[in-house]
DRENDO-1510 file (C-alpha; in Angstrom, 1 decimal, always signed):
<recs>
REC; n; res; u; v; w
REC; 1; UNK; -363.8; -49.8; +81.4 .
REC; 2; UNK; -360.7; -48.5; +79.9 .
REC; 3; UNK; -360.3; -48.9; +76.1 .
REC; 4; UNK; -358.0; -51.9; +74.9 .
REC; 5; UNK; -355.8; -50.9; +72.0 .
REC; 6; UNK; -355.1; -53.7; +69.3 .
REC; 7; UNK; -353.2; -54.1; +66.1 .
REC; 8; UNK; -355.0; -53.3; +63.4 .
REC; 9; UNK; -353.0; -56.3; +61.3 .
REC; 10; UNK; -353.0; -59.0; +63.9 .
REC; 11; UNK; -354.8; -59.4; +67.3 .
REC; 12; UNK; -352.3; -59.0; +69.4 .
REC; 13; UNK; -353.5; -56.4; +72.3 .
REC; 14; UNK; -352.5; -54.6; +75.6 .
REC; 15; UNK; -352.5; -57.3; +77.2 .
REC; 16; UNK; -349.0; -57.6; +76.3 .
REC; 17; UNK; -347.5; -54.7; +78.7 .
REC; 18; UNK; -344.3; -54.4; +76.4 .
REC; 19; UNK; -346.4; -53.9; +73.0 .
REC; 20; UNK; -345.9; -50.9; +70.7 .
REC; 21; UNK; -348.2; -49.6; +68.2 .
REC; 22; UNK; -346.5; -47.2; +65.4 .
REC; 23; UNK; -348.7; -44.1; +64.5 .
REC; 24; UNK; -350.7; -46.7; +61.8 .
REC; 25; UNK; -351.9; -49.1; +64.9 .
REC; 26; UNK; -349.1; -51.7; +64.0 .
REC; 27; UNK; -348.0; -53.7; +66.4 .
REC; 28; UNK; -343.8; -54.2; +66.6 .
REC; 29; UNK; -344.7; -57.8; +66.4 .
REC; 30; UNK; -346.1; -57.5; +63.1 .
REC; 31; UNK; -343.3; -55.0; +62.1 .
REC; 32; UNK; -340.4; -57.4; +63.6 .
REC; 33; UNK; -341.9; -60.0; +61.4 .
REC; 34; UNK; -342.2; -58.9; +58.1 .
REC; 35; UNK; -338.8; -59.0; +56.8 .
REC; 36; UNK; -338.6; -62.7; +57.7 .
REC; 37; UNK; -342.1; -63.5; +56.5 .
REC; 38; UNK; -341.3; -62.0; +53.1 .
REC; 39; UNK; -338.2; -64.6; +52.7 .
REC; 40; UNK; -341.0; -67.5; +53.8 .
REC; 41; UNK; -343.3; -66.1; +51.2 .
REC; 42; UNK; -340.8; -66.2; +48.3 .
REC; 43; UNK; -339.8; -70.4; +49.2 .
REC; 44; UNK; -343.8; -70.8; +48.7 .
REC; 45; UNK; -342.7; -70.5; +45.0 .
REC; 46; UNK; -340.5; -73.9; +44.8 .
REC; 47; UNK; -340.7; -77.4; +46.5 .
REC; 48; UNK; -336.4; -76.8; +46.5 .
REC; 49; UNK; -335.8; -75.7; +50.0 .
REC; 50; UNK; -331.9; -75.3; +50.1 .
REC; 51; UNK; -331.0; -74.9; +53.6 .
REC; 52; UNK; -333.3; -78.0; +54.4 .
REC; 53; UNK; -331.6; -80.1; +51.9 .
REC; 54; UNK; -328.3; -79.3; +53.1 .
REC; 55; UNK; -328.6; -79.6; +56.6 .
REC; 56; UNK; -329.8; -82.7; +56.0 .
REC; 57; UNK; -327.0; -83.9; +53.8 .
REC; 58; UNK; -324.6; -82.6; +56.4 .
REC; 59; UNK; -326.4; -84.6; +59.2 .
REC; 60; UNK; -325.9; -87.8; +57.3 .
REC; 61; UNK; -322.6; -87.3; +56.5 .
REC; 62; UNK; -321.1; -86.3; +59.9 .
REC; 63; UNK; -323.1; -89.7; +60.6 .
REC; 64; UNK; -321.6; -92.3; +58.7 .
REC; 65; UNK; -322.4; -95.3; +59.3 .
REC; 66; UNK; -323.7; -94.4; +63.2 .
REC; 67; UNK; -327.2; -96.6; +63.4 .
REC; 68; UNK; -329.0; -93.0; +64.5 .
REC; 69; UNK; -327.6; -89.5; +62.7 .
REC; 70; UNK; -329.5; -87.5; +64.9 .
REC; 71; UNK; -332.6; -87.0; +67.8 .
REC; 72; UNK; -336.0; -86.0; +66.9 .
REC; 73; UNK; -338.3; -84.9; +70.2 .
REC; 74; UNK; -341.8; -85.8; +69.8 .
REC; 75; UNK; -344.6; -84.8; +71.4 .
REC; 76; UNK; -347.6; -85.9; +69.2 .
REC; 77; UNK; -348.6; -82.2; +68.3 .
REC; 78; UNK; -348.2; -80.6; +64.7 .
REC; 79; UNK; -344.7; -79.4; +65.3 .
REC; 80; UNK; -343.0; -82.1; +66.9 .
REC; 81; UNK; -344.5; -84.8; +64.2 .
REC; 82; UNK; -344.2; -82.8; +61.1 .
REC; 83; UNK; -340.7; -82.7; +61.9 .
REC; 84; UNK; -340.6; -86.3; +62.2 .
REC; 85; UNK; -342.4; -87.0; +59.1 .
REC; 86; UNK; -339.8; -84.3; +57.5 .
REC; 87; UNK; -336.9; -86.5; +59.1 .
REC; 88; UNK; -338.6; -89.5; +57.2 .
REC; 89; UNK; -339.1; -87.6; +53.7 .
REC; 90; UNK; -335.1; -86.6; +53.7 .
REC; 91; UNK; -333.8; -90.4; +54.7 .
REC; 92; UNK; -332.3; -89.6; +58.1 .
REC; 93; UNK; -332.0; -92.0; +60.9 .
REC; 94; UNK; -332.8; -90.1; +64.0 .
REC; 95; UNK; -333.9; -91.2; +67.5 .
REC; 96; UNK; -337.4; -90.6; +68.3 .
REC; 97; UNK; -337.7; -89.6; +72.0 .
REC; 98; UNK; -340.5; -89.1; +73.8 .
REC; 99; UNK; -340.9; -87.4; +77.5 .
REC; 100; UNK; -343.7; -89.3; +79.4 .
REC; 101; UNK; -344.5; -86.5; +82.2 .
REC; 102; UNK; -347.7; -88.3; +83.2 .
REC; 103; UNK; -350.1; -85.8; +81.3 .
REC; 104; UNK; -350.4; -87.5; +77.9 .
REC; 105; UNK; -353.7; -87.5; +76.2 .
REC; 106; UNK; -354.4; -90.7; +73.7 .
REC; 107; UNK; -354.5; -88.8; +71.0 .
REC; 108; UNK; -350.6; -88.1; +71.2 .
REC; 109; UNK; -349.6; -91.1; +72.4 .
REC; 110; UNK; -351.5; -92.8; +69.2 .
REC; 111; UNK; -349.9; -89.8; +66.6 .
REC; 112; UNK; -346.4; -91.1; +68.1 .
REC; 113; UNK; -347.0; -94.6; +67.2 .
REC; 114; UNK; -348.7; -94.3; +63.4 .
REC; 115; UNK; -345.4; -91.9; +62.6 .
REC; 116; UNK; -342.6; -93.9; +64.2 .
REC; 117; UNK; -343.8; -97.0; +62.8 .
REC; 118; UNK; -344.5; -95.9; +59.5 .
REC; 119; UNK; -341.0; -94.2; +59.3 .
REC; 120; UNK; -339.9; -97.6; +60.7 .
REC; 121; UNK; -337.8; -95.3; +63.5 .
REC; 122; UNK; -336.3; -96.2; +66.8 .
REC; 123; UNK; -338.6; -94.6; +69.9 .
REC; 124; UNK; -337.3; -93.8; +72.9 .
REC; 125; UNK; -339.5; -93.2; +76.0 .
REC; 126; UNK; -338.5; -91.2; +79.3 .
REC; 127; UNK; -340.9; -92.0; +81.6 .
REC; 128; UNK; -340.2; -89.0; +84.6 .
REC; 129; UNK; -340.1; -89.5; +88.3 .
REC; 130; UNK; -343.6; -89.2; +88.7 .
REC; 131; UNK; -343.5; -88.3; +92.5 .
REC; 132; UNK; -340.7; -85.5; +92.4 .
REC; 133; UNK; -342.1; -84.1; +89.0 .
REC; 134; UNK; -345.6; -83.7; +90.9 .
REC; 135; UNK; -343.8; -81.7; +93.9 .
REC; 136; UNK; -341.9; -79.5; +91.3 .
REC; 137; UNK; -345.5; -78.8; +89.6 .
REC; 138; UNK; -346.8; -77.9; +92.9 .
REC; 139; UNK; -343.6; -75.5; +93.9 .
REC; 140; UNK; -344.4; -73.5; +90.6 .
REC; 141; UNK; -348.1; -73.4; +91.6 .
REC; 142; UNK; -347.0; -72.2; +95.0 .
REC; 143; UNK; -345.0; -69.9; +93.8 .
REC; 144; UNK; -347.0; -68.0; +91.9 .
REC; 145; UNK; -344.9; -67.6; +89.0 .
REC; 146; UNK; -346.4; -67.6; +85.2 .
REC; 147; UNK; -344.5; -70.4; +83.5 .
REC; 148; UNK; -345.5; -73.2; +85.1 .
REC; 149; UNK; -344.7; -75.5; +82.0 .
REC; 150; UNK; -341.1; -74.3; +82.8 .
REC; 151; UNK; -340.5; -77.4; +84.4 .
REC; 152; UNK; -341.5; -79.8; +81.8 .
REC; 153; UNK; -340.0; -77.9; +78.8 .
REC; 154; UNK; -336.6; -77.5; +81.2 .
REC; 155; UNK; -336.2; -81.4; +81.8 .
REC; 156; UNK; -337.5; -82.4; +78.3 .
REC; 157; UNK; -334.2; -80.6; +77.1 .
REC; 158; UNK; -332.2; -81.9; +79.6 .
REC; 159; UNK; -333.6; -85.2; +78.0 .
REC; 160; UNK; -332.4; -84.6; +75.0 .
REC; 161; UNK; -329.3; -83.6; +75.9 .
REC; 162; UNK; -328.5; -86.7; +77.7 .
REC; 163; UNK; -329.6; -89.1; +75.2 .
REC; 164; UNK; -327.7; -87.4; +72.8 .
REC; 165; UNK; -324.5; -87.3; +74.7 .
REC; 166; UNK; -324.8; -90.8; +75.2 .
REC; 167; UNK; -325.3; -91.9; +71.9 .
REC; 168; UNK; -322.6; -89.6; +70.1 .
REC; 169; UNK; -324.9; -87.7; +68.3 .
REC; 170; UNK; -324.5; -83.8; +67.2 .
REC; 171; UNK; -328.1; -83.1; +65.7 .
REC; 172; UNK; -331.0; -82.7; +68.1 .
REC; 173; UNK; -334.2; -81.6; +65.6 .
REC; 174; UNK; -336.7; -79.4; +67.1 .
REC; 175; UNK; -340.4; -77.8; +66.5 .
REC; 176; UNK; -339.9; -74.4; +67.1 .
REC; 177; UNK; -341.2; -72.5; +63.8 .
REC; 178; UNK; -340.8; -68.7; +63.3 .
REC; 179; UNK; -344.3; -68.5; +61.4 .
REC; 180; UNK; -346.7; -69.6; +64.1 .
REC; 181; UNK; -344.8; -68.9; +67.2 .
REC; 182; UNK; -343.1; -65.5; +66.6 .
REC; 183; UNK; -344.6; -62.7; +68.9 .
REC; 184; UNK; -344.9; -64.3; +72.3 .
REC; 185; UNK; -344.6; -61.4; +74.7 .
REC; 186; UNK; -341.8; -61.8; +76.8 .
REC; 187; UNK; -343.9; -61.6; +80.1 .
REC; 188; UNK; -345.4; -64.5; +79.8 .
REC; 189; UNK; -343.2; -67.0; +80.0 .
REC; 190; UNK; -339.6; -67.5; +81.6 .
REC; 191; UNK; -336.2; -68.6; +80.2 .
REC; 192; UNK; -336.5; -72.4; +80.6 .
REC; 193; UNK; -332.6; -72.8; +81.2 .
REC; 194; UNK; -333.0; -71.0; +84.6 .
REC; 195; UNK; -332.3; -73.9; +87.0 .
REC; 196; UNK; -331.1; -71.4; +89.7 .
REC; 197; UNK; -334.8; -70.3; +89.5 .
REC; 198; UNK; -336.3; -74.2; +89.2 .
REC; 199; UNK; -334.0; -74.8; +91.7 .
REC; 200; UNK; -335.0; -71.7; +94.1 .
REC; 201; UNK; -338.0; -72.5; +93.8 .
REC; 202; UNK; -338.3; -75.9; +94.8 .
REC; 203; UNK; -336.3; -75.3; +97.6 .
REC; 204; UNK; -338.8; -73.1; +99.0 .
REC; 205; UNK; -342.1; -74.6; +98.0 .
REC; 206; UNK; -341.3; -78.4; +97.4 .
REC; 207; UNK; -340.6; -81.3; +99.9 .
REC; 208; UNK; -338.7; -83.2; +98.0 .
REC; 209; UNK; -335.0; -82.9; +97.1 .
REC; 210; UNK; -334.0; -82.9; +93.5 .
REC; 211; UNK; -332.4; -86.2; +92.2 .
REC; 212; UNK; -333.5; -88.0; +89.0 .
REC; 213; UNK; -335.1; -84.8; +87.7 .
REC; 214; UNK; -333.1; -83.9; +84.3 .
REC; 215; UNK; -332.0; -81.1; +84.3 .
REC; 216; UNK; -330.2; -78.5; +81.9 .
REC; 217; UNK; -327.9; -75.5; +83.6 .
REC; 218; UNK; -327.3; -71.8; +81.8 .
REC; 219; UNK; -323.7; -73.1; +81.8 .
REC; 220; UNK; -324.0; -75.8; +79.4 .
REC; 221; UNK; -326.7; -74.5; +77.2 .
REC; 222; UNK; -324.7; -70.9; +76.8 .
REC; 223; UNK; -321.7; -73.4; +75.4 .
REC; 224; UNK; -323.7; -75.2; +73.3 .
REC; 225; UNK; -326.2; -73.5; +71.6 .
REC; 226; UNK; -324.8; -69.4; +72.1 .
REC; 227; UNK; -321.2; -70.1; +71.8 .
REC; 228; UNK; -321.4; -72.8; +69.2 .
REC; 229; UNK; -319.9; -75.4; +71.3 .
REC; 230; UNK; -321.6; -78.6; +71.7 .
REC; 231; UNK; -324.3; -80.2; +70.2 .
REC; 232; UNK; -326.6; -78.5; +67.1 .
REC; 233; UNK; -330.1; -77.6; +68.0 .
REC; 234; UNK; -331.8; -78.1; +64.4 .
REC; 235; UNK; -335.1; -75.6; +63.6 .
REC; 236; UNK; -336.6; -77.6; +60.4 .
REC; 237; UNK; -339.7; -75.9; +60.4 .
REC; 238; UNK; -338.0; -72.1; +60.1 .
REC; 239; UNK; -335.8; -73.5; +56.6 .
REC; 240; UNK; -339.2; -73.5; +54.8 .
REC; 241; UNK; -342.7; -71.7; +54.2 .
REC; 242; UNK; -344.3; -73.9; +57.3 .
REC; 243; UNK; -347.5; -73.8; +57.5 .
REC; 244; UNK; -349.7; -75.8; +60.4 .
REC; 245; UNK; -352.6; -75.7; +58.3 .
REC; 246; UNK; -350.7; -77.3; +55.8 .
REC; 247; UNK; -348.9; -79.8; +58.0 .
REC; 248; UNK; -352.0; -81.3; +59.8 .
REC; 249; UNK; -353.2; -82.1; +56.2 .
REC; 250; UNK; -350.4; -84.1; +55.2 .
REC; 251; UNK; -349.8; -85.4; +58.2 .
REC; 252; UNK; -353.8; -86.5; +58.4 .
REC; 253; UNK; -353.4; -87.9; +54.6 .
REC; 254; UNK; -350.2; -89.9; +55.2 .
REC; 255; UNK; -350.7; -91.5; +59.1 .
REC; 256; UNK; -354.0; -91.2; +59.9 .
REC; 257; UNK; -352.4; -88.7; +62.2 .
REC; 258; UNK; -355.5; -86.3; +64.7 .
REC; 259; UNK; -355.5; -82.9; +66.1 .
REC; 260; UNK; -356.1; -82.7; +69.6 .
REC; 261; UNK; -358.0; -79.0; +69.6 .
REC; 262; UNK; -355.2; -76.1; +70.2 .
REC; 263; UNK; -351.3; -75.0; +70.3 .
REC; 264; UNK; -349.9; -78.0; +72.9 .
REC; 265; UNK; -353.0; -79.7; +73.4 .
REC; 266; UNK; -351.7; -82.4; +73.6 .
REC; 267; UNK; -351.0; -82.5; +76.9 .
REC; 268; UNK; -354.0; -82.8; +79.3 .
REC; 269; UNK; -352.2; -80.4; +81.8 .
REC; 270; UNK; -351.1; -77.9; +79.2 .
REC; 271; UNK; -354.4; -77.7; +78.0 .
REC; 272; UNK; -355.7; -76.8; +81.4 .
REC; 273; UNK; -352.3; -74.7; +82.1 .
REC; 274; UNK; -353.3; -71.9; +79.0 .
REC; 275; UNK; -356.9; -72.6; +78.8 .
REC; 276; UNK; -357.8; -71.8; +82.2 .
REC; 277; UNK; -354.7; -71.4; +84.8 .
REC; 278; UNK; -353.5; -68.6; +81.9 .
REC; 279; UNK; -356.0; -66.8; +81.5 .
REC; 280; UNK; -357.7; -67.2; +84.9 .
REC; 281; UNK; -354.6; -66.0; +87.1 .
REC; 282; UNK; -352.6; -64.3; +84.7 .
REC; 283; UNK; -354.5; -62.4; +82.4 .
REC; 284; UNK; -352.9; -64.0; +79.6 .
REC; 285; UNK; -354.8; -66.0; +76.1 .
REC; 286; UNK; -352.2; -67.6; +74.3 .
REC; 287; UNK; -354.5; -67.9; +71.3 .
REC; 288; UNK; -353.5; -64.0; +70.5 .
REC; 289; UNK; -350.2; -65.1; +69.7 .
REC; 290; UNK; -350.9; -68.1; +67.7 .
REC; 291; UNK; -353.7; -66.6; +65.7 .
REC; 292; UNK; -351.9; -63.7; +65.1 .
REC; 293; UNK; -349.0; -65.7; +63.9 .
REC; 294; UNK; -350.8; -67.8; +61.8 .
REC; 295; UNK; -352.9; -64.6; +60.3 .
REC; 296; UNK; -349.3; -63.1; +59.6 .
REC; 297; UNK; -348.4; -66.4; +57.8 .
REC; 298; UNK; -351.9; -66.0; +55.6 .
REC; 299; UNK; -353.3; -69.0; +57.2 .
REC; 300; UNK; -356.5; -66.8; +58.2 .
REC; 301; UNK; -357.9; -63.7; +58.0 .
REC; 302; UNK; -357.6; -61.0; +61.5 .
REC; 303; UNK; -361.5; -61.2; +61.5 .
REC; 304; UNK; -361.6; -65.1; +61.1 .
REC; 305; UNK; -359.1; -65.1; +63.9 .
REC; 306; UNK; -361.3; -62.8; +66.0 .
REC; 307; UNK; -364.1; -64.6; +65.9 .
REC; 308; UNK; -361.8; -68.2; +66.8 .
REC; 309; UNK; -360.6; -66.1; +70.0 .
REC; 310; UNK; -364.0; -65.0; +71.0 .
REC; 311; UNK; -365.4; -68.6; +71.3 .
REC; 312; UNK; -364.8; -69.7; +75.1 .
REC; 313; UNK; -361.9; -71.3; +76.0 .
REC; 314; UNK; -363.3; -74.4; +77.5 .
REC; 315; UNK; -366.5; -76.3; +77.7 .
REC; 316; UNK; -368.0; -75.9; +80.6 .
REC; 317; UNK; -368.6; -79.4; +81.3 .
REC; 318; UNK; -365.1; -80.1; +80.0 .
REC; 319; UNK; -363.6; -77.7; +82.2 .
REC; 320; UNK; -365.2; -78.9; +85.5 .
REC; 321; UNK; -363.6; -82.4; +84.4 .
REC; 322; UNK; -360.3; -81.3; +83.8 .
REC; 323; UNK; -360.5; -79.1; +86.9 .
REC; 324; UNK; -361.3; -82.3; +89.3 .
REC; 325; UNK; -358.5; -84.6; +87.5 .
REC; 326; UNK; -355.8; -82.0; +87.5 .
REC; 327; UNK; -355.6; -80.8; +91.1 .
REC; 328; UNK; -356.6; -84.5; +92.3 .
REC; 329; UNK; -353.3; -85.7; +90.3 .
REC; 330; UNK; -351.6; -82.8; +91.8 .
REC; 331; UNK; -352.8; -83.5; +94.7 .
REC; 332; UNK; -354.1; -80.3; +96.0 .
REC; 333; UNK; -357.7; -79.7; +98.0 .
REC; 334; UNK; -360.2; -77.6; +95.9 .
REC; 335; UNK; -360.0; -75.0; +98.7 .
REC; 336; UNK; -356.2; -75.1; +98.5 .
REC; 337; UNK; -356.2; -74.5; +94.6 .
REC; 338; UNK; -358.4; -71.6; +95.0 .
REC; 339; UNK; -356.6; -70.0; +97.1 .
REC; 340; UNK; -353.8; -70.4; +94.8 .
REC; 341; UNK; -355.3; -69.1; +91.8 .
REC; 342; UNK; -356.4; -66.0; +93.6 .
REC; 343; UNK; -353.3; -65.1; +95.4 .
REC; 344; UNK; -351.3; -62.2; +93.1 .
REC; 345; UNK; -348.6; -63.3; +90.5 .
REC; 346; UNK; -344.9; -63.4; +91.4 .
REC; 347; UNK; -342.4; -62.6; +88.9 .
REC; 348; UNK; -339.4; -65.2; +88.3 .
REC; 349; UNK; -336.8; -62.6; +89.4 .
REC; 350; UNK; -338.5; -62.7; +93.0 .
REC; 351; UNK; -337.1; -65.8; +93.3 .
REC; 352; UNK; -332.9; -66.4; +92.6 .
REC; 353; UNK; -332.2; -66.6; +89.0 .
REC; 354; UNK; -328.9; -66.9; +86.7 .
REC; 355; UNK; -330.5; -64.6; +84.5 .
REC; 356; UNK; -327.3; -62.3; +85.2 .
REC; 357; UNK; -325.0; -64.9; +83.2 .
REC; 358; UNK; -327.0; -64.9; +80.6 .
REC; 359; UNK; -327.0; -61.5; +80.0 .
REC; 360; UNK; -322.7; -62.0; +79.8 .
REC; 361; UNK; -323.2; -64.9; +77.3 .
REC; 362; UNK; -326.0; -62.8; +75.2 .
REC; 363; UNK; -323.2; -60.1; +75.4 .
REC; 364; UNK; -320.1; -61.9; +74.5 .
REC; 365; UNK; -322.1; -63.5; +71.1 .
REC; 366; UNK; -323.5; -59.5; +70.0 .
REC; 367; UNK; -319.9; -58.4; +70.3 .
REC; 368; UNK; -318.2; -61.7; +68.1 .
REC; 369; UNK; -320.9; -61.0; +65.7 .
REC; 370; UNK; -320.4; -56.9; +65.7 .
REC; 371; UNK; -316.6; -58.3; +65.1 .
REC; 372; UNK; -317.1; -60.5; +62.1 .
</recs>
């Protein structure tokens, strides 16, 4: 068996087909990283985290006297309610919402409630089209393609698009942290703005026509996120030294708040998606990234994070249990799954994609920034 190469700081491997090791067996993950790292390293020194403080004080401003200053997106994992509790801490007024996609385990559910009531916020739940959402699930499996989650991550945007359009506000605050996320390999997942490629894809695998799904074009997010028009998509968690470690402690100490046992766990079928469907079909354990994030971030050791990725992925018993409820709810045959999970992966661009106008809009922002 041929001889997988892996960094010699994190544990990132081969396994990612685009990694590159310099001549000390560094990955370019680790090498990307440590200029921004360093920056996170040196706010560990002070509980004075400027940018935080200021985007905050801008938020409430442009507010007035609005009843909500901005959205929060909550999914009852570390990220999502750390930035709530964070929301609470620096006196803004935001929205809570919540996307119901029919794959909620208890545990989240119950983190949403002890942090919304304790922060005494509004909560807003969108309960999806359970019926078209399944037959979207089941186009992706169809299809082949690697990010199924596509679907859920694309409309929960869409979501929070909407509301905030509707209710005139400017801010939408987000999970996504630099310090435990940074090195995910680029093929394995897809852009979730696609929707030429949702859309594709349905049209050839589902049997249902597209009409409450939310939904969240290349168009509109190009405008408003890479163009600066639009709303502001806030990162809280990258404008200080975040730490998940960290997090779950306070957030455990202050609501009663309970970890749900991995990176988006807290969904039943994302849980299932990387711990088995991952891995399984694609080749592909999430934990490498994660660990090696959080390693980077001095949250663990490599060789405490090697021996967290060689414990097994699932219980057995577990696993056979989730198996059974997931392609029951999906409503597939055992037989039919298998089949699925054996047939060979399809990359995105084999189905139609707007990927092309991305490209332009990635283009246009490089060249006003080479120009400033």
């Amino acid at each position: 068996m041929k001889k997988i190469n892996i960094c010699i700081k994190c544990i990132l491997d081969e396994t990612d087909s685009d990694i590159i090791f310099n001549d000390k067996g560094i990955c370019h993950h680790c090498i990307d990283a440590e200029p921004r790292m360093k920056k996170f390293r040196l706010l560990e020194n002070t509980d004075y985290w400027p940018d935080l403080i200021n985007v905050a004080n801008e938020i409430k401003q442009q507010a007035g006297k609005k009843k909500y200053d901005s959205i929060v997106g909550m999914s009852g994992g570390v990220d999502s309610s750390y930035v709530c509790h964070l929301a609470g801490k620096l006196g803004l007024s935001p929205l809570v919402v919540h996307f119901d996609n029919g794959w909620n385990s208890e545990i989240a559910v119950s983190n949403i409630k002890k942090l919304v009531q304790k922060n005494g916020f509004d909560l807003f739940t969108y309960v999806i089209d359970w019926p078209e959402f399944k037959d979207i699930q089941r186009s992706f499996f169809k299809a082949s393609v690697i990010d199924i989650e596509m679907v859920t991550d694309h409309a929960i945007m869409a979501t929070m698009v909407r509301i905030a359009k509707e209710n005139h506000l400017n801010y939408v605050l987000n999970g996504t942290n630099f310090t435990n996320e940074h090195g995910m390999p680029k093929s394995w997942l897809w852009r979730k703005q696609d929707l030429t490629n949702l859309k594709d894809i349905q049209k050839k695998f589902g049997t249902k026509k597209l009409k409450s799904f939310p939904t969240f074009g290349t168009l509109r997010y190009a405008f408003g996120t890479q163009l600066g028009m639009g709303f502001k998509n806030i990162e809280f968690l990258n404008m200080m030294p975040y730490r998940k470690d960290k997090a779950m402690e306070e957030l455990e100490a202050v609501y009663g708040w309970q970890y749900y046992g991995g990176k988006h766990y807290e969904s039943t079928f994302t849980k299932f998606y990387q711990a088995y469907v991952l891995p399984t079909k694609f080749n592909v354990d999430k934990r490498k990234v994660h660990l090696s994030a959080q390693v980077r971030n001095n949250e663990m050791s490599r060789d405490e994070a090697l021996v967290q990725l060689a414990e097994p992925l699932y219980d057995p018993q577990e696993l056979r249990y989730d198996t059974e409820y997931v392609i029951k709810k999906l409503g597939f045959s055992e037989t039919e799954f298998e089949k699925i999970m054996n047939e060979k992966p399809i990359h995105h661009l084999h189905y139609k994609s707007d990927e092309w106008l991305m490209n332009i809009f990635r283009w246009i922002k490089n060249k006003t920034q080479d120009n400033k």
